[in-house]
Phi, psi and omega in degrees: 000116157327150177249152199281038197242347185267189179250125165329318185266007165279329175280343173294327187290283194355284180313316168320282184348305210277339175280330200275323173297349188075033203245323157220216198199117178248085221319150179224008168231209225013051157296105167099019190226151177233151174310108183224119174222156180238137237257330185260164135003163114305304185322300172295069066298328171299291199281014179282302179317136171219108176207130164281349147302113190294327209285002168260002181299307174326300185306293185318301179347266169332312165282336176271002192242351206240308179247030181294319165283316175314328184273342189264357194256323194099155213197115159270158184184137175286118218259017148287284191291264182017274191318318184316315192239010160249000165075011193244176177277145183305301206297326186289293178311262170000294161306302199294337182310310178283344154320305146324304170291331149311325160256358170072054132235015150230142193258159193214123170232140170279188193291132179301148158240131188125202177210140188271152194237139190238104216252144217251312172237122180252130192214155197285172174322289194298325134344288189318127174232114180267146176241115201262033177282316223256348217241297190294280185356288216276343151289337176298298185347294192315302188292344168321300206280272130079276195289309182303336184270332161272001165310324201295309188311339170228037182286111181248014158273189163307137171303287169305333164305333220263311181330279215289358167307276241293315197269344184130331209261084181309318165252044162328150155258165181289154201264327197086021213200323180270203181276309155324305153327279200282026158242010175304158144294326173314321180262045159278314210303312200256332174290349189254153181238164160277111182267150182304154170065353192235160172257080166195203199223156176218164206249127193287345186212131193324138178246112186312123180005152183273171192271117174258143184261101173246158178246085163338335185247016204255151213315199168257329170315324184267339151321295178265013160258003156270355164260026171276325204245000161307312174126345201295150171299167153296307170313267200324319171278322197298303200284015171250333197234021183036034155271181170266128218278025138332278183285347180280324180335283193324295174300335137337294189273343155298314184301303175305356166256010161263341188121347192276117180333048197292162109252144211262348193327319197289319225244356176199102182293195210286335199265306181317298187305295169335283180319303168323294173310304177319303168332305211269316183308327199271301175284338169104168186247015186279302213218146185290302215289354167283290200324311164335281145344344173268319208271322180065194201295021200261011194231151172260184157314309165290306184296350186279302184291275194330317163305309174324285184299356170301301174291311178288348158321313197257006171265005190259000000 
């Protein structure tokens, strides 16, 4: 028995797997239909029934003049259309079943939910030989679209091209519209002409204030990296954004193993990073506290992750 801890889609890919392999087969028809047989005769069930509602005497009545051999044999059958076409209400049709099934004159199964499985070679666990080339594809596939859709969060080209790439339409234009566009130089650039004699730029049609944009929503990494690209010290942001300045690190060495212009030159010098690098070759890039160890107490903690995420950067 499965556990109700794993995800329905995990157990769907399985199956896909174990079907494609030939190892079972998963039925796709009588969907939504259920199993109806009477254990007797029609005669011996007529006179077996005992109910004082006539209108369900009618009903047997009906369903035996309509499915009377289909019953004696057993019938999967949709017990909508049954009604439908016994003219009576399902809920009507129901009761008399279980009334029947109540008297040990019909056997009854309700409609499957779900998709029935038929297992075609049965073999132990260690046996089983699958072939997963087509499985790894489609997780890389997965983890592709993945990494490009958290790219876009720290994309600073047009929003919209970068969308309508991600979908195929490769020769997209810049849209001009998003936040990114109007906080651009570029589209100052294009909206603007150059006059004879003059060194400045003048419009062809008055232009509105450039726009300030905040994005209320946008991670905290990026938060401190925009008073980061401001020039602000780490102590100026950590007392700005009322953190600890640990943690403005910690956001530092996240942007930069995204790809975002960090530079560590100010905050760790050129003969540390060389030793720190020297370190991380020896000790490896899993765990901090050996390089630490190598290095002792003259590399701080911080210069150590910044140096790192430097280095995974240019090894990924």
């Amino acid at each position: 028995m499965l556990s109700d801890k794993v995800p329905e889609m995990a157990v769907g890919t399985s199956l896909k797997i174990l079907e494609r392999e030939g190892y079972l087969a998963r039925s796709r028809e009588r969907n939504g239909q259920a199993y109806l047989k009477t254990r007797n005769s029609q005669l011996a069930t007529r006179n077996s029934f005992v109910a004082k509602s006539k209108q369900q005497r009618e009903i047997l009545e009906r369903l035996f003049d309509k499915y009377g051999h289909e019953l004696e044999v057993g019938m999967y059958a949709n017990l909508e259309e049954i009604a439908e076409i016994l003219k009576i209400k399902k809920e009507s049709l129901m009761r008399l079943i279980r009334k029947l099934v109540d008297l040990g004159l019909a056997e009854y199964i309700p409609p499957f939910r779900g998709t029935e499985i038929r297992l075609l070679k049965r073999v132990d666990s260690q046996d089983i030989k699958l072939d997963f080339t087509a499985l790894r594809k489609k997780l890389k596939q997965a983890y592709k679209k993945l990494d490009q859709m958290e790219e876009y969060v720290y994309h600073f080209a047009c929003r919209q091209k970068y969308i309508l790439d991600y979908f195929g339409d490769l020769e997209a234009k810049k849209c001009a519209k998003c936040d990114n566009c109007l906080t651009s130089n570029g589209y100052k650039r294009k909206h603007q002409q150059p006059v004879k004699g003059k060194s400045y730029y003048r419009n062809k049609i008055a232009e509105p204030a450039k726009p300030k944009i905040k994005l209320a929503t946008k991670l905290t990494q990026l938060e401190t990296y925009g008073l980061y690209s401001k020039g602000l010290k780490i102590e100026k942001i950590a007392e700005a954004r009322h953190l600890k300045p640990e943690t403005i690190i910690n956001h530092l060495c996240f942007l930069i193993e995204k790809g975002l212009p960090v530079k560590i030159d100010k905050l760790v010098s050129q003969t540390k990073q060389k030793k720190i690098k020297q370190a991380i070759e020896q000790a490896g890039k899993k765990k901090l506290t050996p390089i630490k160890e190598l290095l002792g107490d003259e590399f701080s903690w911080e210069e150590i992750k910044l140096v790192l995420a430097e280095t995974k950067t240019h090894n990924s």
